[in-house]
PLY file of the C-alpha trace (Angstrom):
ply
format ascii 1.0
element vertex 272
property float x
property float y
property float z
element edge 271
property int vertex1
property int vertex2
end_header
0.00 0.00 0.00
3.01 2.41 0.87
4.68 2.04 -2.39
1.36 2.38 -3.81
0.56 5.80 -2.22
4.60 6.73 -2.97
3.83 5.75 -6.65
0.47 8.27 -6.74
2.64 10.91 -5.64
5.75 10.42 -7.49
2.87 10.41 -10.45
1.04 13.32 -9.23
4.45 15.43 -8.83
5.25 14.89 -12.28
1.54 15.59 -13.43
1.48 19.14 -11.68
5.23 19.54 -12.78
4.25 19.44 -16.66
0.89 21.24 -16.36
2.98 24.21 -14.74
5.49 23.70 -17.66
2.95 24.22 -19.93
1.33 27.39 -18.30
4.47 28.94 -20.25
3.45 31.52 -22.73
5.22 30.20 -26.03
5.37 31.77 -29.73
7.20 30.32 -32.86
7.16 33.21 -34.90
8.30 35.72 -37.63
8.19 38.95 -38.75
9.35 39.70 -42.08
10.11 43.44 -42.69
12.25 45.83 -44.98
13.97 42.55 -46.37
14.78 41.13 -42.81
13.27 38.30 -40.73
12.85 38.38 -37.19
11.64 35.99 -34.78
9.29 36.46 -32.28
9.48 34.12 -29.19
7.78 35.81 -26.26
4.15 35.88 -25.92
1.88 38.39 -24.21
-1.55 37.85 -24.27
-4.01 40.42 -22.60
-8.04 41.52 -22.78
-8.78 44.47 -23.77
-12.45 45.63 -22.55
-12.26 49.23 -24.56
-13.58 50.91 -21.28
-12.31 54.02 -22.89
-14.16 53.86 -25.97
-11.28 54.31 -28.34
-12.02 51.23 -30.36
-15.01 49.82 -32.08
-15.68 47.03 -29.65
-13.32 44.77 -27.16
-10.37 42.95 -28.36
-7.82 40.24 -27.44
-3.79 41.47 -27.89
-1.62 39.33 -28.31
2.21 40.95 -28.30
4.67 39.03 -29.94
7.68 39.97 -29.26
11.93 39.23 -29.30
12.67 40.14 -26.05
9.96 39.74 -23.17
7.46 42.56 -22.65
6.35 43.79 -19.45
2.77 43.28 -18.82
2.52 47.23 -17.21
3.79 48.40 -20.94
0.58 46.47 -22.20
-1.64 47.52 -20.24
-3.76 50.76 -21.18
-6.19 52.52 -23.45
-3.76 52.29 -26.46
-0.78 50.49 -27.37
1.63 53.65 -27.50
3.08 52.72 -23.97
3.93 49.18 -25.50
5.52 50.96 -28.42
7.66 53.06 -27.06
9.06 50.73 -24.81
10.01 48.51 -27.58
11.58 50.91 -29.29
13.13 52.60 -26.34
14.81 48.97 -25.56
15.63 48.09 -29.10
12.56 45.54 -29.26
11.02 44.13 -32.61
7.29 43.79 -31.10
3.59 43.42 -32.78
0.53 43.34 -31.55
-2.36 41.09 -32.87
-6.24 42.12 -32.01
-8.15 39.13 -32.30
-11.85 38.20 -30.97
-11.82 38.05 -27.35
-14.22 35.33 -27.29
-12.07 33.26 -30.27
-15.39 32.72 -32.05
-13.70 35.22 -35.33
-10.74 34.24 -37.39
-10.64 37.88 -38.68
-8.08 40.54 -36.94
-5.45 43.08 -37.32
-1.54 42.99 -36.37
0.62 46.07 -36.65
4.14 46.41 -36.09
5.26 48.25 -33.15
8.92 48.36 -33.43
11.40 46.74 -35.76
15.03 47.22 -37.12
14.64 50.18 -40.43
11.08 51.54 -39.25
10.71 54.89 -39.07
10.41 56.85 -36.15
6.63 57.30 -35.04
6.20 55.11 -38.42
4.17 51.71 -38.19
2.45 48.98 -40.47
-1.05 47.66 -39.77
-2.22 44.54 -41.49
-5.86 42.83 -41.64
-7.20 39.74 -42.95
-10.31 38.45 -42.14
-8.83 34.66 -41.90
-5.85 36.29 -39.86
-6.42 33.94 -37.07
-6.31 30.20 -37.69
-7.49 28.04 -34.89
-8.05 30.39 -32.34
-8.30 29.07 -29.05
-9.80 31.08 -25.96
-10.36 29.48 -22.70
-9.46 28.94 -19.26
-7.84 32.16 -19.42
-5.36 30.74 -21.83
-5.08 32.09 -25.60
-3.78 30.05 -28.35
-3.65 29.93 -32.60
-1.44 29.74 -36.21
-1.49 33.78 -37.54
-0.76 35.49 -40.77
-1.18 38.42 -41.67
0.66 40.45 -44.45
1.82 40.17 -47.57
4.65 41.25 -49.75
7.32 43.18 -47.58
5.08 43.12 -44.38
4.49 39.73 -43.04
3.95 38.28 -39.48
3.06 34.65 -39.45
3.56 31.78 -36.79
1.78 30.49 -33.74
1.45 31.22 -29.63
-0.05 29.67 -26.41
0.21 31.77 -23.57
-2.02 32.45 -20.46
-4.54 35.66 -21.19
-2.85 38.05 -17.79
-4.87 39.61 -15.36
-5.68 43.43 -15.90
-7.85 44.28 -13.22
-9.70 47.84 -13.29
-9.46 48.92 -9.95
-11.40 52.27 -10.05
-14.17 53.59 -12.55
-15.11 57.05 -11.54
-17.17 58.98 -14.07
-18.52 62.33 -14.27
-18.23 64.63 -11.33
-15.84 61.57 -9.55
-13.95 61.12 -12.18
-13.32 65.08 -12.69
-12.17 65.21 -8.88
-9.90 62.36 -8.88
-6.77 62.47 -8.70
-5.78 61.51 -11.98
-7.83 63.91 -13.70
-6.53 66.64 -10.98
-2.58 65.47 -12.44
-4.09 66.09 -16.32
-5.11 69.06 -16.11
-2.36 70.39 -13.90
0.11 69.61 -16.53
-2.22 71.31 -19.48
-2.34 74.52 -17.21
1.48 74.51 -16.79
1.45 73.64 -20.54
-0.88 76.75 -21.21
1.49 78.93 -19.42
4.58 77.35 -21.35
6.32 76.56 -17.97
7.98 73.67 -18.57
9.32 73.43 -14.94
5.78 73.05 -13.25
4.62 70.46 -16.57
7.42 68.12 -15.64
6.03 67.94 -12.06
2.78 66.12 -13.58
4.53 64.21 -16.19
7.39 61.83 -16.29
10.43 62.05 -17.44
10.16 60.74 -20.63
7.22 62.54 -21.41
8.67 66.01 -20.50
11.67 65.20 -22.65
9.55 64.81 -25.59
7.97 68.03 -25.10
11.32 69.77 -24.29
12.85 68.82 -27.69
9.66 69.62 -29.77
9.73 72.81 -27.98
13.27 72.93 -28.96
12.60 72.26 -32.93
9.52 74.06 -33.13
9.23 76.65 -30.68
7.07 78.83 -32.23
4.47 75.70 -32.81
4.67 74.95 -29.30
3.41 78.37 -28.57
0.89 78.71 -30.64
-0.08 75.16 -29.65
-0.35 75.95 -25.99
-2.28 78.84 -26.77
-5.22 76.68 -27.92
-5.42 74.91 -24.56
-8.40 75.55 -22.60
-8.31 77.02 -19.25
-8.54 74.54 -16.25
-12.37 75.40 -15.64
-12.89 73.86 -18.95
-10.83 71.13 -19.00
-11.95 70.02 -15.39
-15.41 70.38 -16.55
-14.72 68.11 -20.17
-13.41 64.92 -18.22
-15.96 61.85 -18.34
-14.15 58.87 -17.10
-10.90 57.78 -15.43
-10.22 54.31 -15.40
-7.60 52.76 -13.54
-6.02 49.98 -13.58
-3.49 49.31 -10.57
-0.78 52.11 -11.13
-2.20 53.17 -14.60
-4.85 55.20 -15.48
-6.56 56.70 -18.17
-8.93 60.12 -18.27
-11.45 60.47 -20.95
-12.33 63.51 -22.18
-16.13 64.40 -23.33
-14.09 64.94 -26.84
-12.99 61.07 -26.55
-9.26 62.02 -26.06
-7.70 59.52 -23.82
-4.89 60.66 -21.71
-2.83 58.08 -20.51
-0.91 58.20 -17.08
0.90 56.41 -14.17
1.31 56.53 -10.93
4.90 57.38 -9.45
5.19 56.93 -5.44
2.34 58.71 -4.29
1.67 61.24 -7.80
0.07 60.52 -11.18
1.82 61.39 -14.24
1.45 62.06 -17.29
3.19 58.98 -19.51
0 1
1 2
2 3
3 4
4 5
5 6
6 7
7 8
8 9
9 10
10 11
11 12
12 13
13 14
14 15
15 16
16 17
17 18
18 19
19 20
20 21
21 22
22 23
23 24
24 25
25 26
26 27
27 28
28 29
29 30
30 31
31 32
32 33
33 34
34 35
35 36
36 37
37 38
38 39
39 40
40 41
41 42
42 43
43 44
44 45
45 46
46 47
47 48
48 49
49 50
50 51
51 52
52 53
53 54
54 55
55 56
56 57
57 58
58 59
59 60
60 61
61 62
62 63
63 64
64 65
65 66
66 67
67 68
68 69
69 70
70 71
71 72
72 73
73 74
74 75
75 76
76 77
77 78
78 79
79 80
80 81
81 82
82 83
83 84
84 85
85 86
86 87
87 88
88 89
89 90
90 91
91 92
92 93
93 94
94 95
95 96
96 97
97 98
98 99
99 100
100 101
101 102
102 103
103 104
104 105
105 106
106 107
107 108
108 109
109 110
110 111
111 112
112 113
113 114
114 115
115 116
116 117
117 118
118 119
119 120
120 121
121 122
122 123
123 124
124 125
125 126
126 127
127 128
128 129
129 130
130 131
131 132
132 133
133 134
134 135
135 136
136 137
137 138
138 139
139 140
140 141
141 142
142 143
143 144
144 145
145 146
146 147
147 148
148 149
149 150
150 151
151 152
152 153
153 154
154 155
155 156
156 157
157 158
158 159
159 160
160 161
161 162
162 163
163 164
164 165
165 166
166 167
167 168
168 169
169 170
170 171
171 172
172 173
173 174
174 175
175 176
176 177
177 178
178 179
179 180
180 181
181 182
182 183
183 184
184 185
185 186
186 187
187 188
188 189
189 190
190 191
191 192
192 193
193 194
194 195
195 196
196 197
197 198
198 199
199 200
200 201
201 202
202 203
203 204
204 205
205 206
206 207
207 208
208 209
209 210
210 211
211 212
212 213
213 214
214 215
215 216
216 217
217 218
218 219
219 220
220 221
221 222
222 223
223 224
224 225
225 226
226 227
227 228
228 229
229 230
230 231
231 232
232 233
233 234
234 235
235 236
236 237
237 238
238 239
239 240
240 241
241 242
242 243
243 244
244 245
245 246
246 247
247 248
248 249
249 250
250 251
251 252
252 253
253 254
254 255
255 256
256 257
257 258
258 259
259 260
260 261
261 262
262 263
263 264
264 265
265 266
266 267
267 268
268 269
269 270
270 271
């Protein structure tokens, strides 16, 4: 009976061994761009609800990526955060948006970063039999892709766990307006109205400030008449809908639909 009951958990070890081998996120992939191929081994899969309205209807991403992602750069309203981490850290990255329920082989995948794309540039494929085999359940995400054509391709497969994104606050109208998030925005517009720099880089971080800095630098006189457009805080306290956050990022929705994406630093929000 002992070596029975040793045998069941000898068996059992290696059972729950493999299964948490195989909660591994894992992507055989390529992207094929500007005459180069690169692969794409790292998997991040994540649900996108569209809480802030910017797309059409909800969406799974899938990031496939060189070099693992983050899950805080994929998080958000937009993928901009994800891109310009990739790029910052030399990443080739894509992002796939498939049917969150796996029921559609249609999607879209555009490039994020990758070796001879132009600055702010990107490439956005569809096809409406993009996803082959698309698997959704048990918060796991799995399928074949391809998408492209030509001198644009990204084609291959992934299995990875869909990751938690919790929303941990959604404040609208008059609560969202007095939040703090929404207090950080339009701090940072104000100083931004005044062109004072000094007082904008207290609600923003530090990547964010630099990129004003040096358009300020190479256009100045666009940057002023830019900042003269911005309305005064009454208004723009009085045009925020929604803020939606999600752990230490958050998003404020303007009654114009502008999202305004920031995170939280210590105890401050800022602009990212």
């Amino acid at each position: 009976m002992r070596s029975l009951a040793l045998a069941a958990v000898v068996a059992l070890g290696f059972s729950l061994g493999a299964f948490a081998a195989d909660e591994a996120p894992r992507a055989d992939a390529a992207l094929e761009i500007n005459g180069k191929t690169i692969r794409l081994t790292n998997a991040l899969v994540v649900q996108s609800g569209n809480e802030e309205g910017l797309d059409d209807a909800a969406h799974l991403l899938v990031f496939l990526s060189d070099k693992p992602m983050p899950l805080q750069v994929a998080v958000g309203a937009t993928t901009l955060r994800a891109q310009a981490w990739a790029r910052a850290n030399n990443v080739s990255a894509v992002v796939l948006r498939g049917d969150p329920a796996g029921k559609s082989a249609a999607g879209t995948a555009s490039v994020l970063a990758a070796p001879g794309l132009e600055p702010g540039g990107f490439a956005s494929l569809a096809n409406t039999q993009g996803f082959s085999a698309l698997r959704v359940a048990a918060g796991r995400a799995s399928g074949t892709v391809s998408f492209g054509a030509s001198s644009t391709l990204v084609k291959g497969s992934f299995d990875a766990p869909i990751s938690a994104v919790p929303i941990t606050q959604d404040l609208k109208d008059r609560e969202a307006a007095e939040s703090a998030p929404a207090k950080a925005y339009v701090a940072y517009m104000a100083a931004l109205r005044k062109g004072d720099l000094k007082e904008a880089g207290r609600h923003a971080t530090a990547a964010r400030i630099k990129q004003v800095e040096d358009f300020r630098a190479q256009a100045g006189e666009m940057f002023k008449n830019m900042s003269k457009e911005i309305p005064d805080s009454a208004s723009l306290a009085k045009s925020v809908r929604r803020v939606v956050v999600r752990g230490n990022l958050a998003s404020v929705v303007l009654a114009s639909k502008e999202v305004n994406e920031l995170v939280r630093e210590g105890d401050d929000w800022k602009i990212d």
